[in-house]
C-alpha positions as CSV (number, residue, x, y, z in Angstrom):
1,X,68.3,-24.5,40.3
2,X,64.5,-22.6,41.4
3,X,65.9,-19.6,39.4
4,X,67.1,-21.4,36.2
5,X,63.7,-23.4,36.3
6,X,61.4,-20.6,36.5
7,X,63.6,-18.5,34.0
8,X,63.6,-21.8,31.5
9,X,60.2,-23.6,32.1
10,X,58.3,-23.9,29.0
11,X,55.3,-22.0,28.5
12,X,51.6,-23.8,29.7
13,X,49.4,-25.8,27.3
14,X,47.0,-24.7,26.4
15,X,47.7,-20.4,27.6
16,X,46.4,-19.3,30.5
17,X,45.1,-16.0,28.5
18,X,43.0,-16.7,25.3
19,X,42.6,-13.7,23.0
20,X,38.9,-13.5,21.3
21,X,38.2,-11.2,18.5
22,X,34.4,-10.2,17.6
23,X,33.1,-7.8,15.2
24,X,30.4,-5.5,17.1
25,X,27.8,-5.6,14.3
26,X,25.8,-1.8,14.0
27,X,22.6,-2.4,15.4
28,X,19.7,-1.5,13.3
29,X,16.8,1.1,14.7
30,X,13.7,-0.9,16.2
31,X,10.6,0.4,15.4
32,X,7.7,0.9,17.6
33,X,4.6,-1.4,17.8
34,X,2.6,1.7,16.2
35,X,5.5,2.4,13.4
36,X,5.1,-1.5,12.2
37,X,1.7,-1.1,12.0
38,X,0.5,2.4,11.0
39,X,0.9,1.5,7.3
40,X,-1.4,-1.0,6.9
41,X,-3.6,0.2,8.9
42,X,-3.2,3.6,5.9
43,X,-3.5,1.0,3.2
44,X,-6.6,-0.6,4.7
45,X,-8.4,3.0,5.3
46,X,-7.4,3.4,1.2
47,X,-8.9,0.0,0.6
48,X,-12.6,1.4,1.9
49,X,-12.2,4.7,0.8
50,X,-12.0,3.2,-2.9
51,X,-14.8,0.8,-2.3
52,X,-17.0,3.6,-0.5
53,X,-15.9,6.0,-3.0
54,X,-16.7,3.6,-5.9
55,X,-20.0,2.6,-4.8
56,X,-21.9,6.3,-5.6
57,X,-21.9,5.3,-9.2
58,X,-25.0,3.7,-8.0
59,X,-26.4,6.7,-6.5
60,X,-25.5,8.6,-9.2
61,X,-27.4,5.9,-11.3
62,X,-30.9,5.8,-9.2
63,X,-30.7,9.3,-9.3
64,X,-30.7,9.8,-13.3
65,X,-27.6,11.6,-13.4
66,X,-25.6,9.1,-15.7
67,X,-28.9,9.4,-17.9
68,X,-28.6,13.2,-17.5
69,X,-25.0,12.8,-18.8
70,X,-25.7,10.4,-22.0
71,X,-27.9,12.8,-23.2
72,X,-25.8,16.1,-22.6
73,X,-23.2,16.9,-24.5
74,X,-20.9,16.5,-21.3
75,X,-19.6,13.1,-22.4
76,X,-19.3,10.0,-20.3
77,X,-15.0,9.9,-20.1
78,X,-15.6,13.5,-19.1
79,X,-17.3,13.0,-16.1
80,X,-15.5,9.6,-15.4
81,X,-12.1,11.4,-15.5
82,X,-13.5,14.2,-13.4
83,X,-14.5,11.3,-10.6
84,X,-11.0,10.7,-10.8
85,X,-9.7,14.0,-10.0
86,X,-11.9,14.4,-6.6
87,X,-11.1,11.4,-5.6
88,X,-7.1,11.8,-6.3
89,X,-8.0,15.2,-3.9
90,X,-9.3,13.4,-1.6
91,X,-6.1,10.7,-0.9
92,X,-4.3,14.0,-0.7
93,X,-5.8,15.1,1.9
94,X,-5.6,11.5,3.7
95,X,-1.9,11.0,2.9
96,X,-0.8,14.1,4.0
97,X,-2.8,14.0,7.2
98,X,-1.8,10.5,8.2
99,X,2.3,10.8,7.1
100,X,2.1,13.9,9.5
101,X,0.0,12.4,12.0
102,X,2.3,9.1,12.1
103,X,5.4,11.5,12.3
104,X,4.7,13.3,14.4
105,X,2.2,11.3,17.1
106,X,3.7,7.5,16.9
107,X,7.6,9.0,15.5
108,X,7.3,6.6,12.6
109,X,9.8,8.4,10.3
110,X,9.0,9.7,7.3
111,X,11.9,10.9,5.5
112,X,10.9,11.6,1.7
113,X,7.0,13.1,2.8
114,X,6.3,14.1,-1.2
115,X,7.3,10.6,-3.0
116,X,5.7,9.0,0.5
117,X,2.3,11.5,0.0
118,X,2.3,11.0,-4.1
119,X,2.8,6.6,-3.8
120,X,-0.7,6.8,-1.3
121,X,-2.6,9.3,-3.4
122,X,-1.9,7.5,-6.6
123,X,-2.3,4.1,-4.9
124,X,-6.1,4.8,-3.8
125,X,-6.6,6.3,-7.1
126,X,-6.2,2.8,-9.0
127,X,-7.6,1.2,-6.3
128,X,-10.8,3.5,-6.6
129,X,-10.8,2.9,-10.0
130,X,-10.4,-1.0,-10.1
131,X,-13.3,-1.2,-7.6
132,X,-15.3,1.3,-9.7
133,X,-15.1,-1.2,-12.6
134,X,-16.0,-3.7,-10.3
135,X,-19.1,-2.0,-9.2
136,X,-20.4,-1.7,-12.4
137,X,-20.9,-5.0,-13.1
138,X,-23.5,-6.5,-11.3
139,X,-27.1,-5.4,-12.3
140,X,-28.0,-4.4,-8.9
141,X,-27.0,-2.4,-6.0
142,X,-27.0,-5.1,-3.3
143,X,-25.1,-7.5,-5.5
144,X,-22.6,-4.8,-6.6
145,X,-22.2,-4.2,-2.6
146,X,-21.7,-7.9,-1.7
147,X,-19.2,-8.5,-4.6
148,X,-17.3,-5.4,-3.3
149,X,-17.0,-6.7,0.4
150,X,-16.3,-10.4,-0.9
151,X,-12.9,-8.9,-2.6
152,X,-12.2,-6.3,-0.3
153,X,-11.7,-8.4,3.0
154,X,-9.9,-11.2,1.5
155,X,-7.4,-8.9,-0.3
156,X,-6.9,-6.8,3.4
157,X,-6.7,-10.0,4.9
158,X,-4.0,-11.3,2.7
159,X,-2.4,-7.9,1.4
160,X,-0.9,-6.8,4.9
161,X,-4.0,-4.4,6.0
162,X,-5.3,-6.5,9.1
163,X,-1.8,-8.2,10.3
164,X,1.5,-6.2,8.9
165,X,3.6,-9.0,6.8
166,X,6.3,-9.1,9.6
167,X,3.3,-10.6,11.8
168,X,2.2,-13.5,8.9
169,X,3.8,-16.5,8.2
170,X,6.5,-17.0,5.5
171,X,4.3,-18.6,3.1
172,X,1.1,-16.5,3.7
173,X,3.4,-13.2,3.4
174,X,4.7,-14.3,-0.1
175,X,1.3,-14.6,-1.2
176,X,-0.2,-11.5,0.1
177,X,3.0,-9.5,-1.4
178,X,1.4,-10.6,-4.8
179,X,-2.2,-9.0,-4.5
180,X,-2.2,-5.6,-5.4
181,X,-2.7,-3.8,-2.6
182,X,0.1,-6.0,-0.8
183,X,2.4,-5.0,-3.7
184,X,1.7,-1.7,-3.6
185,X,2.1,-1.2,0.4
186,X,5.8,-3.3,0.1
187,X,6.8,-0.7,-2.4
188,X,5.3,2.4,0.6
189,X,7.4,0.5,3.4
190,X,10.1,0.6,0.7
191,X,10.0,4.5,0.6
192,X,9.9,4.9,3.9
193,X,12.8,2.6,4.7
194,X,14.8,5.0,1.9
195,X,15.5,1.5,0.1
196,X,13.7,2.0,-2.9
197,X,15.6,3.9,-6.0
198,X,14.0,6.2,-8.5
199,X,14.4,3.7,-11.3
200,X,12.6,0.9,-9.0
201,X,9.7,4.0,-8.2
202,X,9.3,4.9,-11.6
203,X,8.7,1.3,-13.1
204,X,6.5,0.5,-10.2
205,X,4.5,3.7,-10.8
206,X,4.0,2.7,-14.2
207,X,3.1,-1.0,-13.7
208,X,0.3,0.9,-11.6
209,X,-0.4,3.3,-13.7
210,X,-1.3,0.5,-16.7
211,X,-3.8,-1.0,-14.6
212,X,-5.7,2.2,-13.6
213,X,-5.7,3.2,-17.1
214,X,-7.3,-0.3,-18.3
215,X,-9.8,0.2,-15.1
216,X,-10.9,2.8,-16.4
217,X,-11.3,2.1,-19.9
218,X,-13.1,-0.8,-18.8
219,X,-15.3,1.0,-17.0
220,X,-15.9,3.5,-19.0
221,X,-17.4,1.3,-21.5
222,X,-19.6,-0.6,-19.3
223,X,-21.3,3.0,-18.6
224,X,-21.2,3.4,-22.4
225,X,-22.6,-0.2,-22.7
226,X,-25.9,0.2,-20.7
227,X,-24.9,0.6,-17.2
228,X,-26.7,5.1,-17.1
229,X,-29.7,3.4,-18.2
């Protein structure tokens, strides 16, 4: 009767063994405190590069050499344009020195060096030349130098420079994506992450590329207009 019981018995309810299933999810790569925030901190050192940079005009001004220049047959886009081309050599020099730097002293990675080197250089390029044109416009020196560091703080403030966008709030992140320079550091992290395409790169470039240009026709007519004199 024991025997034909145990053989027979119907099976517990519920089972005393439970089978669970769970897909193991890859985990992603966690960067380092200094990997999160090494690119701002580049874009912000671009940010007062430009407006340094862009503030000679007046020493170039109280020195006569724009004067020098409207009455030469050197002409003014001439000299504008070759502004540009130092300066370009200069975020050359920075973006190669801080992409290796960061690789190699903090390990953020760095895996396309060239597009990661050209997006800075031709970054700090427009940004010199937006705050050029911005420069020009007041009549003095001081006020030129006060309307400089009224824009530039609020836009590192806001564009990711100070606090990296993974740091800000959702709504205060959204915003800053939209000023230039917080654009323009989404698309860096973007190349460094490898999940930007060529396409995406190439119309971003010449979004960028648009507003340097009207910068600098802008500009150049304001030192047409007046401004060597």
């Amino acid at each position: 009767f024991y025997l034909r019981r145990a053989n027979f018995s119907p099976p517990p309810n519920p089972p005393l063994i439970e089978l669970e299933t769970a897909a193991v999810q890859e985990r992603k790569p966690t960067r380092s405190f200094a990997a999160v925030f090494l690119p701002s901190m580049l874009f912000m050192g671009l940010l007062f590069i430009a407006s340094g940079a862009a503030a000679d005009i007046w020493k170039e001004r109280m020195l006569g050499t724009l004067r020098r220049i409207a009455s030469s047959p050197v002409s003014m886009a001439s000299y504008l344009a070759a502004r540009v081309v130092f300066v370009s050599m200069l975020y050359v020099v920075v973006a190669l020195v801080g992409l290796v730097a960061a690789n190699r002293m903090v390990g953020m990675p760095v895996p396309n060096l060239p597009a990661a080197a050209l997006w800075i250089t031709f970054t700090g390029t427009v940004f010199y030349l937006l705050f050029l044109w911005i420069s020009v416009q007041p009549a003095t020196q001081r006020a030129a130098s006060v309307l400089a560091n009224l824009i530039i703080f609020p836009l590192a403030m806001l564009g990711g420079c100070f606090f990296p966008f993974e740091w800000m709030p959702a709504w205060m992140a959204a915003i800053g994506r939209l000023t230039p320079n917080g654009w323009a550091l989404s698309q860096f992290k973007a190349i460094l992450d490898g999940s930007i395409d060529a396409g995406h790169l190439a119309t971003a470039a010449a979004l960028m590329a648009a507003l340097g240009a009207l910068a600098f026709l802008l500009t150049l007519r304001r030192l047409r207009g007046g401004f060597a004199v």
